[in-house]
N, C-alpha and C positions, 0 to 999 in steps of 0.2 A: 709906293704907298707907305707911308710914317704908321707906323704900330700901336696903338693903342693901349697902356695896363692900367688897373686902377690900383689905387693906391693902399698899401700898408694902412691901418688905423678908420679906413674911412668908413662910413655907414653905409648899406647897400641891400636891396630887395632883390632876392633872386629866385626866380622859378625853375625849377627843374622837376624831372622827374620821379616818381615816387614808384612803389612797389606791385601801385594798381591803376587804374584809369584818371584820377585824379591828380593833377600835379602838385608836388608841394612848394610852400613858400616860404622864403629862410628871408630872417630880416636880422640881420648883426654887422659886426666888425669885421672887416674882412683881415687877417692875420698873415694868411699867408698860402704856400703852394706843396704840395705833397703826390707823394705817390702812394693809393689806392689798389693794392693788387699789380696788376701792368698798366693801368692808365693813369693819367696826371688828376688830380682832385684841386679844389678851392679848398679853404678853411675859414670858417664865420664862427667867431664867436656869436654864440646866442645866449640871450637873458628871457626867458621866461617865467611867470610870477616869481619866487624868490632863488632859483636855480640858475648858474652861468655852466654852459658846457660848449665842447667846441663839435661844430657839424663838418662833416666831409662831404663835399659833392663832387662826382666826380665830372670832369669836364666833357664828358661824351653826356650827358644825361641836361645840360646845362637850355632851357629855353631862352632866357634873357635874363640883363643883370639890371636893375634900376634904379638910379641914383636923384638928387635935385642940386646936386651940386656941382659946376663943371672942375672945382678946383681940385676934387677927386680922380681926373684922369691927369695921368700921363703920357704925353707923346713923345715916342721913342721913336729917332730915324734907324733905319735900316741902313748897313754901313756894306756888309758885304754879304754874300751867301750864306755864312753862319749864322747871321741874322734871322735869316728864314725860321730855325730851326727853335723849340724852346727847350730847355735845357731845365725840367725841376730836379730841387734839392731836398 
């Protein structure tokens, strides 16, 4: 199965989880990949009325990512077993 990431710069609607019964919803730039504590996080820049800040979500909390654009994914083959594995910086 070819692996799927979205892309550096692209716009993206993500739901995940929040602090309470409600999930939240982050809608920005997707920057890039981090570590959170021990688990791996996204990073979206967000604009909000006149404030830009960057949000961490971590990938365990993660409901769906929503895009309308398919030029934002990237397919990535799987070459060997280390493949499997993701490796954030």
């Amino acid at each position: 199965m070819d692996m799927i990431e979205i892309k550096k710069g692209g716009k993206y609607r993500v739901l995940s989880a929040s602090g309470d019964d409600n999930p939240i919803t982050t809608e920005g730039e997707f920057v890039g990949y981090t570590v959170l504590g021990e688990e791996g996080a996204i990073v979206f820049r967000v604009k909000e009325k006149e404030k830009s800040f960057l949000r961490m979500i971590p990938v365990g909390g993660v409901f769906s990512i929503e895009f309308d654009n398919e030029d934002l994914l990237k397919v990535k083959e799987k070459l060997d077993e280390h493949d499997k594995t993701n490796y954030i910086n």
